[in-house]
PDBQT receptor file of N, H, CA, C and O in Angstrom, charges set to zero:
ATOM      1  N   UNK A   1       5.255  11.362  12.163  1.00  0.00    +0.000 N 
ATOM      2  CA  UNK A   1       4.115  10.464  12.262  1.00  0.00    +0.000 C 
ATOM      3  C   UNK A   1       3.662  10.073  10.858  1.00  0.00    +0.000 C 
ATOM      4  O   UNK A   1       3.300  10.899  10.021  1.00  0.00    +0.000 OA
ATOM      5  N   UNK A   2       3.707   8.760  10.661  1.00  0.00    +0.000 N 
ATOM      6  H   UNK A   2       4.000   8.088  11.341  1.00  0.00    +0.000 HD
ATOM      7  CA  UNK A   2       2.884   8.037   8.901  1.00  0.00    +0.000 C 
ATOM      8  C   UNK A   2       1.790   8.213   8.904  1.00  0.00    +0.000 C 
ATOM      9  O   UNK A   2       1.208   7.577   9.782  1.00  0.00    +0.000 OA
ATOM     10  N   UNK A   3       1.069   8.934   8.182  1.00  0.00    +0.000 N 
ATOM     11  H   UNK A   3       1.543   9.451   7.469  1.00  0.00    +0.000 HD
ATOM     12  CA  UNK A   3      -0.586   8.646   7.864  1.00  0.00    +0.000 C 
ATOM     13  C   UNK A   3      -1.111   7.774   7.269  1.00  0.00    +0.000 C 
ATOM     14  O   UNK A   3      -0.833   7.410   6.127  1.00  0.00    +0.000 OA
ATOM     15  N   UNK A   4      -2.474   7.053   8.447  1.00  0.00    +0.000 N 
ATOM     16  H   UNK A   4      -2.700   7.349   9.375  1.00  0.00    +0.000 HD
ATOM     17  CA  UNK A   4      -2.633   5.421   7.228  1.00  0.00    +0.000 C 
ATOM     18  C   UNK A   4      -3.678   5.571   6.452  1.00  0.00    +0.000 C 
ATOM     19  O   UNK A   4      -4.737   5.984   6.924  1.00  0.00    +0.000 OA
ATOM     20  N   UNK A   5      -3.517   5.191   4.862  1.00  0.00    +0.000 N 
ATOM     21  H   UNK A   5      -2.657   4.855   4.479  1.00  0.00    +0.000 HD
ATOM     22  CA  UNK A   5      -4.469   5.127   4.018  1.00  0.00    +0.000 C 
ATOM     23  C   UNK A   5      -5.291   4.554   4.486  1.00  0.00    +0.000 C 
ATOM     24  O   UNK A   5      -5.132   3.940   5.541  1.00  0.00    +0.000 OA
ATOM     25  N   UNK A   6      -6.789   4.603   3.610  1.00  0.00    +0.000 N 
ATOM     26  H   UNK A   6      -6.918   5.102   2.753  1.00  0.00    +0.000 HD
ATOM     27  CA  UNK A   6      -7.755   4.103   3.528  1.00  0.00    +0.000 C 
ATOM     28  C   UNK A   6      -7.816   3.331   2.024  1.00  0.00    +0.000 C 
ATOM     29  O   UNK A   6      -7.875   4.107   1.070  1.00  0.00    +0.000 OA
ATOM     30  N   UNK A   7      -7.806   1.682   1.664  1.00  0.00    +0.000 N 
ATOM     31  H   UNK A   7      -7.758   1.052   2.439  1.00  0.00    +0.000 HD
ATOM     32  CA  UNK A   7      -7.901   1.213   0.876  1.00  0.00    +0.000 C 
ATOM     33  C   UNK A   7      -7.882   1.987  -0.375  1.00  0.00    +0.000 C 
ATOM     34  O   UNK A   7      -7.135   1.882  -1.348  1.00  0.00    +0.000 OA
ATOM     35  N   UNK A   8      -9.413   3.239  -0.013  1.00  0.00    +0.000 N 
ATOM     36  H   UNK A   8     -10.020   3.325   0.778  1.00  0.00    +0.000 HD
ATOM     37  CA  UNK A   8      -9.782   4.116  -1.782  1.00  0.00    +0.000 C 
ATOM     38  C   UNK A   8      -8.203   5.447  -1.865  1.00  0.00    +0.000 C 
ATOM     39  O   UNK A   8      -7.561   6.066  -2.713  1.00  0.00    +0.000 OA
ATOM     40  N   UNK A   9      -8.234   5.331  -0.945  1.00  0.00    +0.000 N 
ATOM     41  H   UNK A   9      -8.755   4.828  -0.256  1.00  0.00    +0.000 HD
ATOM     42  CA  UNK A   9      -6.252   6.237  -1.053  1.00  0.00    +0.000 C 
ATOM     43  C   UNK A   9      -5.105   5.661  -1.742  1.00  0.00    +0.000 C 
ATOM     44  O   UNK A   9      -4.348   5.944  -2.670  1.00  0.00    +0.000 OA
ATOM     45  N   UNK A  10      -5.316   4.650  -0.818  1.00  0.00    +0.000 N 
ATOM     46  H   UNK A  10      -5.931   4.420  -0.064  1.00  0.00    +0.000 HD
ATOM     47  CA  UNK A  10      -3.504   3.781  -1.499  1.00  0.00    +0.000 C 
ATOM     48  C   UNK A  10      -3.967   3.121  -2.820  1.00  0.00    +0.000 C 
ATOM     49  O   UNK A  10      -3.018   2.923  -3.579  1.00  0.00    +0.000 OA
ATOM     50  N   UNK A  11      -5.114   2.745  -3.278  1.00  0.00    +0.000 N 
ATOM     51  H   UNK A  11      -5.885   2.906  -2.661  1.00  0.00    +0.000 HD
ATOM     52  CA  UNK A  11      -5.042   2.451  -4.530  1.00  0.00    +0.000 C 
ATOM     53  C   UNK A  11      -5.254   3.688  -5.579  1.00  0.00    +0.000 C 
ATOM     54  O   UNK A  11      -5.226   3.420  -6.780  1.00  0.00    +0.000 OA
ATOM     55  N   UNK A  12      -5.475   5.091  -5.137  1.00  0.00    +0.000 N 
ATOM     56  H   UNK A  12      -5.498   5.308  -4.161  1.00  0.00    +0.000 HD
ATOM     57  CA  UNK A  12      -5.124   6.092  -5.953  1.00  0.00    +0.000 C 
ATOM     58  C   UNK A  12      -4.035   6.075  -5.652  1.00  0.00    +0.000 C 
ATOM     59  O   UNK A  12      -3.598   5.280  -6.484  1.00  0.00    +0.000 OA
ATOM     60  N   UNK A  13      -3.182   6.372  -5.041  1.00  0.00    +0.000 N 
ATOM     61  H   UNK A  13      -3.537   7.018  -4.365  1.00  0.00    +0.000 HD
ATOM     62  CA  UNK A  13      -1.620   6.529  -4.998  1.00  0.00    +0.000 C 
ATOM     63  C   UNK A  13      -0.930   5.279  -5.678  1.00  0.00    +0.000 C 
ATOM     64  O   UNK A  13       0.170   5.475  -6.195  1.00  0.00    +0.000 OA
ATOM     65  N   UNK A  14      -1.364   4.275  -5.713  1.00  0.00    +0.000 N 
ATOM     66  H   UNK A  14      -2.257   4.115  -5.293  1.00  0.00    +0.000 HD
ATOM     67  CA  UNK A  14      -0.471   3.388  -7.012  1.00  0.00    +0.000 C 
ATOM     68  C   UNK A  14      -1.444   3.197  -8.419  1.00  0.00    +0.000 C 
ATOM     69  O   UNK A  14      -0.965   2.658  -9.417  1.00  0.00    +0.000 OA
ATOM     70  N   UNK A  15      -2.957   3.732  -8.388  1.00  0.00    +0.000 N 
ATOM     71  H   UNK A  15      -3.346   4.169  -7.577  1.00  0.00    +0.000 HD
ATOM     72  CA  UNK A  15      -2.988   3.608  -9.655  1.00  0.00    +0.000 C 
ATOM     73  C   UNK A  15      -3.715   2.243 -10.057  1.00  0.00    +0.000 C 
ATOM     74  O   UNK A  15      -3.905   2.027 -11.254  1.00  0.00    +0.000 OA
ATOM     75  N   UNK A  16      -4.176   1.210  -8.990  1.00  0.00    +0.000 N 
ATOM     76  H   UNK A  16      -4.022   1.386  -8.018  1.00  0.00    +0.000 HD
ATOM     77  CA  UNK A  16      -4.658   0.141  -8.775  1.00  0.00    +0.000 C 
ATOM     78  C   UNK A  16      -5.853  -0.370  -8.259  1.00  0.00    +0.000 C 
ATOM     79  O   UNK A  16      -6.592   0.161  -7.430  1.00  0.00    +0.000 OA
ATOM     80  N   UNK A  17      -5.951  -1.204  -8.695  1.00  0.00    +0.000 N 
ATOM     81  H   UNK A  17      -5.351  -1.635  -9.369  1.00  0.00    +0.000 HD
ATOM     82  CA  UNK A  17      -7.805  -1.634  -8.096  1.00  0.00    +0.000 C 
ATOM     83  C   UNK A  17      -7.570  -2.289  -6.895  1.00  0.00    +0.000 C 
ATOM     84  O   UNK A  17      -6.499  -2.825  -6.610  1.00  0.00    +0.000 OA
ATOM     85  N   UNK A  18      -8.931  -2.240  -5.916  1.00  0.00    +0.000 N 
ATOM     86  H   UNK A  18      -9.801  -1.805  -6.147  1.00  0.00    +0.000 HD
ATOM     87  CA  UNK A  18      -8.841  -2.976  -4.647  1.00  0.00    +0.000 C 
ATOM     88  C   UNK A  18      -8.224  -4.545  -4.706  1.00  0.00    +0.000 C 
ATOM     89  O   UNK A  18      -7.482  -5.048  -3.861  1.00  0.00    +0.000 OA
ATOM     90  N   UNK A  19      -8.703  -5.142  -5.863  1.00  0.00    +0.000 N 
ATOM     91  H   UNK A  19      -9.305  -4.734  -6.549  1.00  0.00    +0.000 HD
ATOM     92  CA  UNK A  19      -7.948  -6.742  -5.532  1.00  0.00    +0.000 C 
ATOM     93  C   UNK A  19      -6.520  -6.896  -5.699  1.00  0.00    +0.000 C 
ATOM     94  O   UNK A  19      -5.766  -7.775  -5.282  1.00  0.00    +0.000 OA
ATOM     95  N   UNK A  20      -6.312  -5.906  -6.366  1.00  0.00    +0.000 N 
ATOM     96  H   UNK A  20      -6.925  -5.192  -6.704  1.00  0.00    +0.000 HD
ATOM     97  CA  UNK A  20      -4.804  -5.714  -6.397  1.00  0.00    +0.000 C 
ATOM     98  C   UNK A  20      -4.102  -5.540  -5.168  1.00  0.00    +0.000 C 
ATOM     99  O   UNK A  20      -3.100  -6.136  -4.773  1.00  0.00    +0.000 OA
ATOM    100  N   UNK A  21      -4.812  -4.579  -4.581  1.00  0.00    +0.000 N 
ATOM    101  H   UNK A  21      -5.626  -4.095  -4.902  1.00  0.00    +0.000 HD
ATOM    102  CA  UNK A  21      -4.096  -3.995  -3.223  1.00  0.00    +0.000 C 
ATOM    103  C   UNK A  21      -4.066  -5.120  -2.775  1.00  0.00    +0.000 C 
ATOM    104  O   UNK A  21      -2.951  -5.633  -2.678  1.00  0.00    +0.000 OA
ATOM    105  N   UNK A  22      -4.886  -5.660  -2.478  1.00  0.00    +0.000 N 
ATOM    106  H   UNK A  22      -5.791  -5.243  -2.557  1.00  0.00    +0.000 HD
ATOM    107  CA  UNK A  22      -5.135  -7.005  -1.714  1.00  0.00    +0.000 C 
ATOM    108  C   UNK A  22      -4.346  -7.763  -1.249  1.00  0.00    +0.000 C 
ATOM    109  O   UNK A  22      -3.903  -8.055  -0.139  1.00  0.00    +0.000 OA
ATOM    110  N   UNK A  23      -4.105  -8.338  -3.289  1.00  0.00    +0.000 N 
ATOM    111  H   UNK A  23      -4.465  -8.101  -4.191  1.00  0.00    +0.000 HD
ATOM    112  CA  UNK A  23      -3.139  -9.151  -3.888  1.00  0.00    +0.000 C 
ATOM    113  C   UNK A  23      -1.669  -9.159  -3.250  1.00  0.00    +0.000 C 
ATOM    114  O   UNK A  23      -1.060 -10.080  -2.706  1.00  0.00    +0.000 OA
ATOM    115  N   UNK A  24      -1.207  -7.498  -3.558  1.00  0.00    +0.000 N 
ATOM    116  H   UNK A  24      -1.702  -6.750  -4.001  1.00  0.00    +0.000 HD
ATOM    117  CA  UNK A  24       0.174  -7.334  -3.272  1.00  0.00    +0.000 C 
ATOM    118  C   UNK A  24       0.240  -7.191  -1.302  1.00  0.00    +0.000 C 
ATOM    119  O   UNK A  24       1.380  -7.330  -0.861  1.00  0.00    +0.000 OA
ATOM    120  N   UNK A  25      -0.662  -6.987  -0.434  1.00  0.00    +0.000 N 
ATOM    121  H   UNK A  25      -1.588  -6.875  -0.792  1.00  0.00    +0.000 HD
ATOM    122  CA  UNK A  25      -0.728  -7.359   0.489  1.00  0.00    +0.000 C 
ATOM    123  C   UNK A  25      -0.637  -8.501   1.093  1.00  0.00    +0.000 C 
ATOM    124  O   UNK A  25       0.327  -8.642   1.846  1.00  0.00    +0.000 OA
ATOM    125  N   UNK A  26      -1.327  -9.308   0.981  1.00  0.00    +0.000 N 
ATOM    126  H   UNK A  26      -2.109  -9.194   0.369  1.00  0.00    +0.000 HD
ATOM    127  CA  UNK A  26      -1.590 -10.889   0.678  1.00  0.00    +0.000 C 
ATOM    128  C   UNK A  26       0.521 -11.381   0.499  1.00  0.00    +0.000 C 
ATOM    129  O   UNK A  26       1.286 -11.893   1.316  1.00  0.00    +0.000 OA
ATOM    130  N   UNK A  27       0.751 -10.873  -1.004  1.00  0.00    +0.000 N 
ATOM    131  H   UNK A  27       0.129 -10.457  -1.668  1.00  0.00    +0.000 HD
ATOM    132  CA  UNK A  27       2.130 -11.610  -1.479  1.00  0.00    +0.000 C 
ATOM    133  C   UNK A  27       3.132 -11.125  -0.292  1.00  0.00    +0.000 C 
ATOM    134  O   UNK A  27       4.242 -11.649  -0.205  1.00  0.00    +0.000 OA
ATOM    135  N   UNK A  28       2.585  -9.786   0.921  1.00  0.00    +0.000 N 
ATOM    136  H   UNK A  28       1.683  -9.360   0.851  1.00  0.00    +0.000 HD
ATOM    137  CA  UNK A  28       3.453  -9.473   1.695  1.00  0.00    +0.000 C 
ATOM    138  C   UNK A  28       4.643  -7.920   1.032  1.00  0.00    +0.000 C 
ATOM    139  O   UNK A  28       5.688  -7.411   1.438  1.00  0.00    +0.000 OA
ATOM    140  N   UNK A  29       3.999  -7.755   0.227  1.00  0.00    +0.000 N 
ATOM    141  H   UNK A  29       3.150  -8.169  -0.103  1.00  0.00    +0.000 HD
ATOM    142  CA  UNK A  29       4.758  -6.934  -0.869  1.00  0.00    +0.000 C 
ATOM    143  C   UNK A  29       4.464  -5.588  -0.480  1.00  0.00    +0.000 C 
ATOM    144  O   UNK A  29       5.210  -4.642  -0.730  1.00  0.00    +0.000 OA
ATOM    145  N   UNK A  30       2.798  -5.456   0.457  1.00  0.00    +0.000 N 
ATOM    146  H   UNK A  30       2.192  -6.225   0.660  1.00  0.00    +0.000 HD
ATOM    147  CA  UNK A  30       2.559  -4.219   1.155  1.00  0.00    +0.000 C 
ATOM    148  C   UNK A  30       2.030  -4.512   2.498  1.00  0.00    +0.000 C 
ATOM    149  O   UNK A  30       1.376  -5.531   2.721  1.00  0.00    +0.000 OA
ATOM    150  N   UNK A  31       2.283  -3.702   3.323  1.00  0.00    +0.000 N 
ATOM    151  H   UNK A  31       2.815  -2.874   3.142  1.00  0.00    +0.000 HD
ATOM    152  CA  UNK A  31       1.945  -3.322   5.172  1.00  0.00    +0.000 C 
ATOM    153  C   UNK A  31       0.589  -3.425   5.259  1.00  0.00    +0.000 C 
ATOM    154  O   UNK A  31       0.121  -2.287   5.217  1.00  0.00    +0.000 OA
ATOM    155  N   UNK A  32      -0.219  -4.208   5.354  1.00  0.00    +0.000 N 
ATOM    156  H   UNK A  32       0.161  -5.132   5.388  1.00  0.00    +0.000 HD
ATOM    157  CA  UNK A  32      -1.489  -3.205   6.219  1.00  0.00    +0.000 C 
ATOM    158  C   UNK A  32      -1.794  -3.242   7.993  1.00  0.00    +0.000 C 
ATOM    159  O   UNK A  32      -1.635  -4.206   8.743  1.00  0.00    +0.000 OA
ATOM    160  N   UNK A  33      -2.241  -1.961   8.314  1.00  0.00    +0.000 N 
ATOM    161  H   UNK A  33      -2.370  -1.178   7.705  1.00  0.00    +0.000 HD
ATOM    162  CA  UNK A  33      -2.449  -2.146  10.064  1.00  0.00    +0.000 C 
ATOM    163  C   UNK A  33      -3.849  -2.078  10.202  1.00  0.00    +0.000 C 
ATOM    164  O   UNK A  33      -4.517  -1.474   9.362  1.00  0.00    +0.000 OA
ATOM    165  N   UNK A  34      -4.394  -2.667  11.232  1.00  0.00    +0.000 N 
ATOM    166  H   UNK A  34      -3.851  -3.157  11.914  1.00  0.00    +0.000 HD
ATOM    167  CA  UNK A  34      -4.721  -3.160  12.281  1.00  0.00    +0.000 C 
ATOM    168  C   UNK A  34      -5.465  -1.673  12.736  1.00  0.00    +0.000 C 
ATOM    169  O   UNK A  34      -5.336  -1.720  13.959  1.00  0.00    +0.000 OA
ATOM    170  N   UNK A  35      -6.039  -0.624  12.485  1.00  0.00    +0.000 N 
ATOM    171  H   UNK A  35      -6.144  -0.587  11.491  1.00  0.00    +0.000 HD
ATOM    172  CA  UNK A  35      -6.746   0.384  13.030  1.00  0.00    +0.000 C 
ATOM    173  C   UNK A  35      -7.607   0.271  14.271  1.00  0.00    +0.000 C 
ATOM    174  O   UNK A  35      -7.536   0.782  15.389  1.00  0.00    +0.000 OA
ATOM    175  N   UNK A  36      -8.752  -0.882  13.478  1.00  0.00    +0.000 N 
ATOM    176  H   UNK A  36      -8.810  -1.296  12.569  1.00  0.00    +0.000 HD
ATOM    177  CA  UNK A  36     -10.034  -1.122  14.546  1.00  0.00    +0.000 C 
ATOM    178  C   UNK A  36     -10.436  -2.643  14.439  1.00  0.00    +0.000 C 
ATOM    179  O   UNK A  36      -9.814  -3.216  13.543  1.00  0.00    +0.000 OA
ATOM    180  N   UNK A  37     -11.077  -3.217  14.940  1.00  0.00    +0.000 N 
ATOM    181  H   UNK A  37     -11.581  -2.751  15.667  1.00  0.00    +0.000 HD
ATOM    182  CA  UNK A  37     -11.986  -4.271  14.476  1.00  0.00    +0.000 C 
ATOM    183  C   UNK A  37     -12.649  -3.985  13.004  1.00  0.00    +0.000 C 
ATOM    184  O   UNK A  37     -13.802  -3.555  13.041  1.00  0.00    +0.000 OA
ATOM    185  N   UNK A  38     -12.376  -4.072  12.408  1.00  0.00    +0.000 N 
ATOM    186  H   UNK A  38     -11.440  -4.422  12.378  1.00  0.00    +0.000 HD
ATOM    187  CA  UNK A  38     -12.964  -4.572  11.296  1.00  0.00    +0.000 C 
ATOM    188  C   UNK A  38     -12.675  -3.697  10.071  1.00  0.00    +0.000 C 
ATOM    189  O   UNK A  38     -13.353  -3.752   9.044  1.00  0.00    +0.000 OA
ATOM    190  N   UNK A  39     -11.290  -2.631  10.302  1.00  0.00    +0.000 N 
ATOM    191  H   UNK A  39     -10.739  -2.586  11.135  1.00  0.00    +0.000 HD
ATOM    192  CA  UNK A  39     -11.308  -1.630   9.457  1.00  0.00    +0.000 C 
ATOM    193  C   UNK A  39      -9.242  -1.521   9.627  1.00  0.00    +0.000 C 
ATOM    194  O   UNK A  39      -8.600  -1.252  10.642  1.00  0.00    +0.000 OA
ATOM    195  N   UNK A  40      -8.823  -1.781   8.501  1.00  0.00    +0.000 N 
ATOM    196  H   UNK A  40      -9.344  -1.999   7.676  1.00  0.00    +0.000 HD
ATOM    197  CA  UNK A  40      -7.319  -1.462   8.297  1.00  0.00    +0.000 C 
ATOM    198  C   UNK A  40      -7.093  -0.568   7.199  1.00  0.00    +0.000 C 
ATOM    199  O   UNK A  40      -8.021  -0.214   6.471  1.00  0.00    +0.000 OA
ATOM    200  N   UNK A  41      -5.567  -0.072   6.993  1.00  0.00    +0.000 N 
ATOM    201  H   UNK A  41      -4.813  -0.359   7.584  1.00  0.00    +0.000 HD
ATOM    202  CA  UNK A  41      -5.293   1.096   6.660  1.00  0.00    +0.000 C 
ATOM    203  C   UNK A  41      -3.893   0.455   6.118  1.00  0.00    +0.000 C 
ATOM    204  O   UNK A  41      -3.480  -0.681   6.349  1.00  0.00    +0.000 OA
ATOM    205  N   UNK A  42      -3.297   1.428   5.371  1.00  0.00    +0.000 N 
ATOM    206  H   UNK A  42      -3.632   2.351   5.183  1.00  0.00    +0.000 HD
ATOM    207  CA  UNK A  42      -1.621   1.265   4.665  1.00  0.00    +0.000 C 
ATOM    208  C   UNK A  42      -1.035   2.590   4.959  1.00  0.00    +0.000 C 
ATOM    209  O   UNK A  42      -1.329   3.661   4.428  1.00  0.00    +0.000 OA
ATOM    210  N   UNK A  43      -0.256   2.383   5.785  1.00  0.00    +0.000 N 
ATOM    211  H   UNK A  43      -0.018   1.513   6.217  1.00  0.00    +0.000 HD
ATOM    212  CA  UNK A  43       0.670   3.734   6.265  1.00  0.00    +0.000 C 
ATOM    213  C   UNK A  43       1.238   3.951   4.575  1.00  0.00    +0.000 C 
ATOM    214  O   UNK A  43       1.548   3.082   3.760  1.00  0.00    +0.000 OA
ATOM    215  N   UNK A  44       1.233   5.471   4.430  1.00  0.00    +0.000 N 
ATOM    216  H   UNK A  44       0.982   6.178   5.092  1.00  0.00    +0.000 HD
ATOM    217  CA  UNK A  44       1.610   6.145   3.550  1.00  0.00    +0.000 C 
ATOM    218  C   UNK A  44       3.410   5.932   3.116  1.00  0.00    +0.000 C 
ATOM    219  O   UNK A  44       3.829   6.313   2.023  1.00  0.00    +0.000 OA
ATOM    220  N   UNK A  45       3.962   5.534   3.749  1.00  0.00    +0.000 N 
ATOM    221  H   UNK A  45       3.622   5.225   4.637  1.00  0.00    +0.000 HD
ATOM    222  CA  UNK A  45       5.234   5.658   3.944  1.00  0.00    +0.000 C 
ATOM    223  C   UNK A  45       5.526   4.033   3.746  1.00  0.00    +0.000 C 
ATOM    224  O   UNK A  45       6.741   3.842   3.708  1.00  0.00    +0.000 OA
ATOM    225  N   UNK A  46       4.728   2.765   3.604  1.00  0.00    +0.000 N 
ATOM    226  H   UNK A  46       3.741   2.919   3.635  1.00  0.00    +0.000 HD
ATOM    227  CA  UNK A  46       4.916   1.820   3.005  1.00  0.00    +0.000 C 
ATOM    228  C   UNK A  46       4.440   2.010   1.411  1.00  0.00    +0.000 C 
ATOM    229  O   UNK A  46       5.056   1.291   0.624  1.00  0.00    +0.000 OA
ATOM    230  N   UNK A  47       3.607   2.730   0.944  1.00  0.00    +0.000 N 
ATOM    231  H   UNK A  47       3.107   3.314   1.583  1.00  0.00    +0.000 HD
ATOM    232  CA  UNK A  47       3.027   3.083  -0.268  1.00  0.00    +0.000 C 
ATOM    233  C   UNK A  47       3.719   3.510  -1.407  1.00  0.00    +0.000 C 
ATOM    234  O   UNK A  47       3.753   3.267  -2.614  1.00  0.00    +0.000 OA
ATOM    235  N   UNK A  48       4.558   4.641  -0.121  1.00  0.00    +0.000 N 
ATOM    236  H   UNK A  48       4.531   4.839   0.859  1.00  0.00    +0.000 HD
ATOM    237  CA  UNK A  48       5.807   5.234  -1.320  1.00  0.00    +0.000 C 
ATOM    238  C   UNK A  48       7.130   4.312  -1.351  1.00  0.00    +0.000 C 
ATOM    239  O   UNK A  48       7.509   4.078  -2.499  1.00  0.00    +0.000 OA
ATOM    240  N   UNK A  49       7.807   3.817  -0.458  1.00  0.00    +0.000 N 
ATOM    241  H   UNK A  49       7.499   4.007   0.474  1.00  0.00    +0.000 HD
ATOM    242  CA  UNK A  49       8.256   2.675  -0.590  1.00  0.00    +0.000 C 
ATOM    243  C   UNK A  49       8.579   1.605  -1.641  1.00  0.00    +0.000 C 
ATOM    244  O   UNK A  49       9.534   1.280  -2.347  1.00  0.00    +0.000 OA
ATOM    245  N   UNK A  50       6.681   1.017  -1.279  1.00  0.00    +0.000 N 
ATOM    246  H   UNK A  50       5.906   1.281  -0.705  1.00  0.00    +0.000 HD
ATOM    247  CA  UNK A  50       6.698   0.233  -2.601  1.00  0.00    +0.000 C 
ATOM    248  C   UNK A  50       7.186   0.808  -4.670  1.00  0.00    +0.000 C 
ATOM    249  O   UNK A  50       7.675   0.207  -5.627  1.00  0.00    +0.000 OA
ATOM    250  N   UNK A  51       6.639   2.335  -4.409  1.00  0.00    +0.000 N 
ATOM    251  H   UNK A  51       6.242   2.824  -3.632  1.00  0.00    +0.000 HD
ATOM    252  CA  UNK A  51       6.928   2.854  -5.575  1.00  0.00    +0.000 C 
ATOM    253  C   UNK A  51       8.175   3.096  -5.901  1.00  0.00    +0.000 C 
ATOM    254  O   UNK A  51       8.602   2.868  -7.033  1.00  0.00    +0.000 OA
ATOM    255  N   UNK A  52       9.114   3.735  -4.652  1.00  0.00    +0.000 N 
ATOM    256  H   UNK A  52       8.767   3.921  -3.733  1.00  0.00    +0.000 HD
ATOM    257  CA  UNK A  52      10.232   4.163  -4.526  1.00  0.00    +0.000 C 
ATOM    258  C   UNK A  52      11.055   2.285  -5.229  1.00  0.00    +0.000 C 
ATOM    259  O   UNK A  52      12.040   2.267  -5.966  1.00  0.00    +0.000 OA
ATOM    260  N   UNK A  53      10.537   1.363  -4.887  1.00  0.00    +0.000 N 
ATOM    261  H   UNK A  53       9.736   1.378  -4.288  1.00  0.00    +0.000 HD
ATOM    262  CA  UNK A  53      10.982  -0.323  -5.338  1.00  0.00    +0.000 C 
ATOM    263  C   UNK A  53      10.992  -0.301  -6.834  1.00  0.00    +0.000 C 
ATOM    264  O   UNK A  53      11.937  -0.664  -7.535  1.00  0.00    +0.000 OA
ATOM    265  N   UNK A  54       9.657   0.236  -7.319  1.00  0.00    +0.000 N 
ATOM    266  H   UNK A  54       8.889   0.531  -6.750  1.00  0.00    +0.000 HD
ATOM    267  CA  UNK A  54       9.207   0.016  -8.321  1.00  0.00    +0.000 C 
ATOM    268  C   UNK A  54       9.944   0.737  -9.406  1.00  0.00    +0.000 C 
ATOM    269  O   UNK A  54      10.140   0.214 -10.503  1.00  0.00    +0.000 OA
ATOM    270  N   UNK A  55      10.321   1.851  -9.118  1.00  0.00    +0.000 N 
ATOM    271  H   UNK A  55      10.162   2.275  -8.227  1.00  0.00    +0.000 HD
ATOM    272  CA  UNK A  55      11.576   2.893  -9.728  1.00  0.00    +0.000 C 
ATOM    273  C   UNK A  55      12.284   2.461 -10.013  1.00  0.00    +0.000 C 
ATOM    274  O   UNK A  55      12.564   2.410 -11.211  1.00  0.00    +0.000 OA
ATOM    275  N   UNK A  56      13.118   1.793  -8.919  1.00  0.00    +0.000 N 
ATOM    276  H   UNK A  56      12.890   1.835  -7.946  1.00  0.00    +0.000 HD
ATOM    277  CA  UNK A  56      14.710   1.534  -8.626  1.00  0.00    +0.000 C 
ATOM    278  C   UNK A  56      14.700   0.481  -9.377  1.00  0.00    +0.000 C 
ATOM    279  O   UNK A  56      15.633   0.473 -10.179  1.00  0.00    +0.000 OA
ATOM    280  N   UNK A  57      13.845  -0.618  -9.439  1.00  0.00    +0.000 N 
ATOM    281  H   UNK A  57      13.087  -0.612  -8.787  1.00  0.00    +0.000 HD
ATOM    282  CA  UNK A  57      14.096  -1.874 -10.018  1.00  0.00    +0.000 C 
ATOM    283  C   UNK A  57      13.820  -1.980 -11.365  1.00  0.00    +0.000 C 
ATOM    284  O   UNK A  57      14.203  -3.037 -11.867  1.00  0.00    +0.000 OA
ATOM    285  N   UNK A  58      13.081  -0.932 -12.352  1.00  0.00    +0.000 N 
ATOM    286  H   UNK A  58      12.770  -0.073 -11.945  1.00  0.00    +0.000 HD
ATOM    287  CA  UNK A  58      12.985  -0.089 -13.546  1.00  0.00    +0.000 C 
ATOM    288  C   UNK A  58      14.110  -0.342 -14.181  1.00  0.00    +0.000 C 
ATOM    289  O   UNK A  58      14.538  -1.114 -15.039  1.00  0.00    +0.000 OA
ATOM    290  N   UNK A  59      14.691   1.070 -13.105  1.00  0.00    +0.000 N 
ATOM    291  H   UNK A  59      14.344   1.698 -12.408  1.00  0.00    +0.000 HD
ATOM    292  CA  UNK A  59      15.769   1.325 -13.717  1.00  0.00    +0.000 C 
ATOM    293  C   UNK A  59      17.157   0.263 -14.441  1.00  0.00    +0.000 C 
ATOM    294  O   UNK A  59      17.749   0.277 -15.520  1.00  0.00    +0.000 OA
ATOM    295  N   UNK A  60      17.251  -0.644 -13.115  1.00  0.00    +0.000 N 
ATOM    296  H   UNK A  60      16.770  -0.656 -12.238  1.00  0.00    +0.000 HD
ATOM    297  CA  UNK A  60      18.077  -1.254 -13.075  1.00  0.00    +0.000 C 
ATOM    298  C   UNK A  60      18.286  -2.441 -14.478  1.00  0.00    +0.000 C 
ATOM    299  O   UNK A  60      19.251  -3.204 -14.502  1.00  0.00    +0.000 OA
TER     300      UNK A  60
């Protein structure tokens, strides 16, 4: 089972400010779901993902 962040989570886990999150949400670059009316989340497992991208494409 993925656990879904809360906005103030996934932007400690990358290190980023809320408009950012946003941003890279928005560009489609990160997941967000759909929890409740009026309240979404970023499964943990798109979060690392994105970092796991961010590595690989470093490197390369």
């Amino acid at each position: 089972m993925d656990i879904i962040l809360n906005w103030r989570q996934a932007c400690a886990a990358l290190s980023i400010s809320r408009p950012t999150l946003y941003s890279l949400t928005n560009q489609g670059k990160l997941t967000r779901v759909r929890i409740s009316k009026g309240r979404v989340g970023w499964p943990q497992s798109e979060i690392s993902n994105y970092i796991e991208s961010l590595i690989t494409n470093h490197k390369s």
